[in-house]
C-alpha positions as CSV (number, residue, x, y, z in Angstrom):
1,X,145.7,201.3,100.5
2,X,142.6,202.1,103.2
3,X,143.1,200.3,106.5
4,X,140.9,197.0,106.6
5,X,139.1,195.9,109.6
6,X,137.5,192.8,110.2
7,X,134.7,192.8,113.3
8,X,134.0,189.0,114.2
9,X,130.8,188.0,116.6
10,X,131.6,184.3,118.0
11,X,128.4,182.9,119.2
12,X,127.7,180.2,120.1
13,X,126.1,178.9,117.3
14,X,127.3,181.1,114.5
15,X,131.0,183.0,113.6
16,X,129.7,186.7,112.0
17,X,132.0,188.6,110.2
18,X,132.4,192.0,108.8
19,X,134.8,193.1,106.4
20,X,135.5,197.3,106.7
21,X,137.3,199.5,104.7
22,X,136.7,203.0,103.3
23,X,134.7,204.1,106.0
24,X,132.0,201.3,104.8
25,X,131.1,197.8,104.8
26,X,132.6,196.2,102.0
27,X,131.1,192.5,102.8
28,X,129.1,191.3,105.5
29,X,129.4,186.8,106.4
30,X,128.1,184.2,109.1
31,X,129.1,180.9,109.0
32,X,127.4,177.6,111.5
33,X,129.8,177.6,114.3
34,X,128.1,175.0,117.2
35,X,131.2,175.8,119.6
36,X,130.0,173.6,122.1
37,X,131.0,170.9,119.5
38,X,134.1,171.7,120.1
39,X,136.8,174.2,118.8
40,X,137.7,171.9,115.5
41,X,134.2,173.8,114.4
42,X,135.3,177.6,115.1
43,X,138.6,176.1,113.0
44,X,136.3,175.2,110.4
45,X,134.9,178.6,110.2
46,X,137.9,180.7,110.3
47,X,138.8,178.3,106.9
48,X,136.0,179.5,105.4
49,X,136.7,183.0,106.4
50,X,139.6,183.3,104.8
51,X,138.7,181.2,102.0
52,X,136.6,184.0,100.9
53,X,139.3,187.2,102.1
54,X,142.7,185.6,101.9
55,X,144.0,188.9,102.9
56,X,143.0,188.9,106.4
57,X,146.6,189.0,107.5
58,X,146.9,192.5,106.9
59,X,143.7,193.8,108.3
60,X,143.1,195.1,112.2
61,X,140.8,192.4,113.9
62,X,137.8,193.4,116.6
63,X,136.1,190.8,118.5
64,X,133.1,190.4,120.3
65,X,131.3,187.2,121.9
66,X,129.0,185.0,123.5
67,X,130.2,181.3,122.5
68,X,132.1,181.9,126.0
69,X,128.8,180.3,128.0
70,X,128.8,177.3,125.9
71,X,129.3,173.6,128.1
72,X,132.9,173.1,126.2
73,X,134.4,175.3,128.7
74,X,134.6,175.1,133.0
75,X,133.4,178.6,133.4
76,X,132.8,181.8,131.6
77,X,136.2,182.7,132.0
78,X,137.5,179.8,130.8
79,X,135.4,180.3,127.7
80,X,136.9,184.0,127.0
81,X,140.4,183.0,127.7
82,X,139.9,180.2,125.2
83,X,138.2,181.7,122.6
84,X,140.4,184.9,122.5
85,X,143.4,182.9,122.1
86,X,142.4,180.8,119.7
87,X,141.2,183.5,117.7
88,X,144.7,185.0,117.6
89,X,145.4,181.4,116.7
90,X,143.1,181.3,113.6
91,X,144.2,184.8,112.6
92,X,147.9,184.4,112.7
93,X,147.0,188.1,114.4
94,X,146.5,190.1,117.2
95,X,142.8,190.8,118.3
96,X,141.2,193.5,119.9
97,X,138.4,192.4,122.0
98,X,135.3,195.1,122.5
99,X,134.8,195.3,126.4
100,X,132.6,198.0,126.2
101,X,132.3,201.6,126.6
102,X,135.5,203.3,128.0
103,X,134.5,205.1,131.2
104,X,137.7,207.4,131.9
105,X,138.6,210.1,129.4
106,X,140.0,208.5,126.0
107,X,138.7,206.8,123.1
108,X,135.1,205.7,123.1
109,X,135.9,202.0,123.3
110,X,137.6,200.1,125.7
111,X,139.8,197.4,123.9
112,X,142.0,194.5,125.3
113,X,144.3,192.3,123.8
114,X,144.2,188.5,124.5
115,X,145.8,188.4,128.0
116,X,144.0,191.2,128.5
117,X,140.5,190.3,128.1
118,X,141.3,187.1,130.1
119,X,141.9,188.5,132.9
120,X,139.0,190.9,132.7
121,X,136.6,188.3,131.3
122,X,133.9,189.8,133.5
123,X,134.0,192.9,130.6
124,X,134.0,190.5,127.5
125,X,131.5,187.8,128.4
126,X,128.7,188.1,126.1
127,X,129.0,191.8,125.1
128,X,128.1,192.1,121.5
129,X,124.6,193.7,122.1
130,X,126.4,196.3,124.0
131,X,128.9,196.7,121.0
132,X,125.7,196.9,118.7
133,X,123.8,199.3,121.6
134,X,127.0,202.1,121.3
135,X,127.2,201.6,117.8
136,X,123.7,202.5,116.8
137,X,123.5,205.0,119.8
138,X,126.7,206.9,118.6
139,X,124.6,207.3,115.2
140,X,121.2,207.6,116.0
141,X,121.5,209.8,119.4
142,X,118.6,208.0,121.0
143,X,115.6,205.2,120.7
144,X,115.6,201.4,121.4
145,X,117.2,198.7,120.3
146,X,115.6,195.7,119.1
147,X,117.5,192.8,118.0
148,X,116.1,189.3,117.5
149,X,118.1,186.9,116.5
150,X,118.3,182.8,115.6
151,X,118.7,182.2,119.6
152,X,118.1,185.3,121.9
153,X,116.5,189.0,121.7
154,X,117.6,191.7,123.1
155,X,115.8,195.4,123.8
156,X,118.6,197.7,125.0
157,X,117.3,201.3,125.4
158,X,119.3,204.4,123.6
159,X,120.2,207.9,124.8
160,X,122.6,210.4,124.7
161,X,124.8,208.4,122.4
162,X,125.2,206.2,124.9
163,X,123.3,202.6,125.5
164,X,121.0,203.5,128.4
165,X,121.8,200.5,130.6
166,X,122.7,199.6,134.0
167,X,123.2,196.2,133.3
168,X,125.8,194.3,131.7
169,X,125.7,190.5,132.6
170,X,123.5,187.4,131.0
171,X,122.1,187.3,135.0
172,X,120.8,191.1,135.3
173,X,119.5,191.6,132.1
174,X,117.6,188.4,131.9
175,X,116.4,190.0,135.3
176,X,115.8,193.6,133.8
177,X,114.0,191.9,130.7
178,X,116.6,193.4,128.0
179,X,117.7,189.6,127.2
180,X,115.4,187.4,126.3
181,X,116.5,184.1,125.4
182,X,114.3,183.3,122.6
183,X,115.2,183.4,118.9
184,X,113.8,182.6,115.2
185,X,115.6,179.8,114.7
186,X,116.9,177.9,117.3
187,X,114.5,178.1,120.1
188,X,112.5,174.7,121.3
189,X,108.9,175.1,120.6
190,X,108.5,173.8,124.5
191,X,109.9,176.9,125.5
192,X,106.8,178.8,123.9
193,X,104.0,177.5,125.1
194,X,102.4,174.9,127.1
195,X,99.6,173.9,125.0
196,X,97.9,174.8,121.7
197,X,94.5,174.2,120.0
198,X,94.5,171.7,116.9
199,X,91.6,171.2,115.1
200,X,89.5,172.4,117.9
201,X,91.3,170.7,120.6
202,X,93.4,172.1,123.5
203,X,96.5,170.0,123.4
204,X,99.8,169.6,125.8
205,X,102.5,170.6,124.1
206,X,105.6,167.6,124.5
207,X,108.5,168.7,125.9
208,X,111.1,167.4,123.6
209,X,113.5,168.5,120.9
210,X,110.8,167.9,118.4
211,X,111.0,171.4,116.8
212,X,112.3,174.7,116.8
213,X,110.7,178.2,116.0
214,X,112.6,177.7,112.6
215,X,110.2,175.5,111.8
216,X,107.5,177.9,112.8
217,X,109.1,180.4,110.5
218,X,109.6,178.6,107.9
219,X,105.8,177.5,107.7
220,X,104.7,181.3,107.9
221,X,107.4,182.2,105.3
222,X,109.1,184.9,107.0
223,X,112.6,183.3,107.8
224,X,114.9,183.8,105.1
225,X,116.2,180.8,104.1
226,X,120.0,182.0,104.0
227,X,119.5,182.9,106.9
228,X,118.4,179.7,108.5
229,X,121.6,177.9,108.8
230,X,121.2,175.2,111.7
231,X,120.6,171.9,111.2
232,X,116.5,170.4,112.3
233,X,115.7,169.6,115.2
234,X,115.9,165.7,113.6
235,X,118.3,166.5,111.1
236,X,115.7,166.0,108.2
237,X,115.1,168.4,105.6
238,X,114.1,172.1,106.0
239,X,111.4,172.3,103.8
240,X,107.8,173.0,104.6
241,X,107.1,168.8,104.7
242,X,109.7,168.6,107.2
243,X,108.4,171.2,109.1
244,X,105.1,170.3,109.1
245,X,106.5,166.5,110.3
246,X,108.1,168.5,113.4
247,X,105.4,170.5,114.3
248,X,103.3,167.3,114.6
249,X,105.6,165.4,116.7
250,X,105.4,168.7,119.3
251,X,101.4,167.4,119.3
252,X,101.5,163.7,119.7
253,X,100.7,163.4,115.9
254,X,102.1,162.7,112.4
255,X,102.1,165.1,109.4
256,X,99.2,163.2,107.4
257,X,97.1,163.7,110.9
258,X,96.4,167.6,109.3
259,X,95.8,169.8,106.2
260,X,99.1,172.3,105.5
261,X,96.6,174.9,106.2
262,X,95.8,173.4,110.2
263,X,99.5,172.6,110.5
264,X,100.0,176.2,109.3
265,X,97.5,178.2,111.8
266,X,99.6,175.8,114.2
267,X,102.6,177.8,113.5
268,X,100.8,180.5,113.5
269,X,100.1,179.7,117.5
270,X,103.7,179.6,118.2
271,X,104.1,182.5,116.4
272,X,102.0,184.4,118.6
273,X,103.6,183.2,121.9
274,X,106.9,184.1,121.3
275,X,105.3,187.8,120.3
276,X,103.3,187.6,123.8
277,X,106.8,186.8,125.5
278,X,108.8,189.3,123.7
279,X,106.2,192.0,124.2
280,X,105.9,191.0,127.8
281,X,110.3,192.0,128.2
282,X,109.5,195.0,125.9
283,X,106.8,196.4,128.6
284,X,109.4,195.6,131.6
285,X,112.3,197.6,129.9
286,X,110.3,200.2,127.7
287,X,107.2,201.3,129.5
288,X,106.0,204.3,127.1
289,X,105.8,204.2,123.3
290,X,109.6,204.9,121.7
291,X,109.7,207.8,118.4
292,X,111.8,205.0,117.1
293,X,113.0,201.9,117.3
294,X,116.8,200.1,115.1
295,X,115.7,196.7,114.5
296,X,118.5,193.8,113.5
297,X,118.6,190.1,113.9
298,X,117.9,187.6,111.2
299,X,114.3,188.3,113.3
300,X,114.0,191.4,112.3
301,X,110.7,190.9,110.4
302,X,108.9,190.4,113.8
303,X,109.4,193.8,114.8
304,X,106.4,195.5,113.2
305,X,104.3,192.9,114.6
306,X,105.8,193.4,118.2
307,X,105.4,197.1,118.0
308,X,101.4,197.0,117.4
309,X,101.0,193.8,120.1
310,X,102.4,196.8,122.7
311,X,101.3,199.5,121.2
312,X,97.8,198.9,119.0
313,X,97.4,201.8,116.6
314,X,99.7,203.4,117.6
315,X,102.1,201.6,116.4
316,X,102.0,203.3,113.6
317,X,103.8,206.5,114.7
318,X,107.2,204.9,115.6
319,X,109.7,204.8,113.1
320,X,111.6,201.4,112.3
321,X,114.9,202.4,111.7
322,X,116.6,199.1,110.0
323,X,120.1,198.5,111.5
324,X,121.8,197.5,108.0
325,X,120.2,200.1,105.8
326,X,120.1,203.2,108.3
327,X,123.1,202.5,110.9
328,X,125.3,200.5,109.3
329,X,124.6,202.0,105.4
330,X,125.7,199.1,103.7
331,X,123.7,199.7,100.9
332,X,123.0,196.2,98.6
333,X,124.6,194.0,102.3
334,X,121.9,195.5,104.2
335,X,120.5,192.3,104.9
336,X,123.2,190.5,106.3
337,X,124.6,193.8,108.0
338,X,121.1,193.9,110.1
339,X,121.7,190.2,111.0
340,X,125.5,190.4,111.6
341,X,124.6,193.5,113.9
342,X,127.3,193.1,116.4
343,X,130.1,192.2,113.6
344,X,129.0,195.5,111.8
345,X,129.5,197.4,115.0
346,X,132.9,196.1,116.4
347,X,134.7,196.9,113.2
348,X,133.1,200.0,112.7
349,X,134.1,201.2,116.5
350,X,137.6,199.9,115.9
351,X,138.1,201.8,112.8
352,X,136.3,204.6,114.3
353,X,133.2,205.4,112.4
């Protein structure tokens, strides 16, 4: 029997999971986790877990994070303690916790076990984009990292085999521009942009919870609805009435106030901002035009449209080297390998592909 590996990503908002064996992904899973809930909901999705591989006793468990920065816990620390532990907890195993590249002679990857990664929090806290940097940079050699996801994006650039980063906290690479915290799904549409045009007038945008750049999605039918697993912003339906509904509150109006095609080309404005702000990091960490570029995140289908807001024509000459298909190879879990990114990469550096 080939040695399993799981890899698990707990986020904040979502537990990813990859299931390795034979050198390959065998299955590829996310499951809504809102941690700062509570831990009753990361219990709820480790029951669901191994609902669907009751054998996950016998396998070798990697774990990366970033559900340590939620408000449940007192610090960061706190959070990584916690969430290791109870982990192990779930499991009814031990847990080896990615803390990045191994800097002494030795293996690659620098694991910890539990007590270990508490004490050097500072090495686990929100670390899966450097799991997914050295996994696709051990593969591919060298290029850039792009990975948008339902809450953040990160550009991360590649060389040598080796992520080509000096930083490695939230604080210096929302400094350096490699983290931006805007995703497909989750992200207010406050956070976008201060005002937008409807119907030929230049409107304030409200700063409330109206909506969320699922919405936005949704209406220019590029978020895949599997992937789009967080509840509304009101709880209502995710559907494109709802959306529209949501949209409109963002503008002081109701649904009926606009065609679908207005409320559309509203999207479309969002749309656009979030591209502005994501080319705007891209610029700050990768000044000249990239041969290539590994795309994941369940945003993933922004990337072409990023590349030729930088670049123009061309755009066309870089290669877009899809993270499920190309680094991971999962073949027919491509999808969900390119969106689990992090997942895919913990389990594959554990079992040491």
């Amino acid at each position: 029997m080939s040695e399993l590996v799981i890899g698990w990503d707990l986020g904040g908002a979502h537990l990813k999971a990859c299931r390795w064996a034979d050198a390959q992904v065998q299955d590829v899973a996310q499951w809504p986790c809102p941690v700062w809930q509570g831990l009753p909901q990361l219990e709820a999705a480790m029951a669901l877990a191994r609902a669907r591989w009751p054998d996950l006793q016998r396998a070798r468990h990697a774990l990366t994070m970033t559900a340590e920065m939620t408000d449940l816990f007192d610090d960061r620390a706190d959070g990584v303690a916690r969430l290791a532990a109870a982990m192990c907890a779930g499991l009814d195993a031990p847990v080896q916790v990615y803390a990045g590249p191994r800097l002494a002679p030795g293996p690659a990857v620098l694991w910890l076990d539990s007590a270990q990664a508490a004490a050097q929090w500072q090495r686990v806290a929100s670390a899966n984009w450097l799991a997914t940097a050295q996994h696709a940079a051990a593969i591919l050699g060298h290029g850039v990292l792009l990975d948008i996801g339902s809450t953040t994006t990160d550009i991360i650039r590649l060389a040598d085999g080796r992520p080509d980063t000096r930083s490695r906290s939230d604080r210096d690479r929302l400094a350096s521009g490699e983290l931006v915290y805007q995703g497909v799904v989750r992200t207010p549409l406050c956070a976008l942009a201060a005002h937008v045009q409807l119907q030929s007038q230049r409107l304030g945008v409200m700063n409330e919870w109206f909506a969320t750049t699922a919405d936005v999605y949704r209406l220019t039918g590029e978020l895949d609805p599997a992937h789009d697993q967080q509840p509304s912003a009101d709880n209502g339906p995710k559907d494109e009435a709802g959306s529209q509904a949501r949209l409109a509150r963002m503008v002081g109006c109701d649904r009926r106030d606009a065609t679908a095609e207005e409320w559309r080309q509203l999207a479309r404005q969002w749309r656009e901002a979030q591209l502005n702000r994501l080319a705007e990091a891209w610029q700050q960490v990768q000044p000249q035009r990239p041969e290539r570029v590994v795309v994941a995140g369940a945003g993933a289908f922004l990337a072409a449209a990023l590349m030729r807001r930088v670049y123009g024509d061309a755009a066309v000459g870089i290669a877009l080297i899809d993270h499920g298909r190309d680094v991971a190879r999962a073949g027919p879990l491509a999808g969900w390998a390119t969106v689990c990114a992090p997942s895919v990469a913990v389990a594959a550096l554990l079992a040491g592909a």
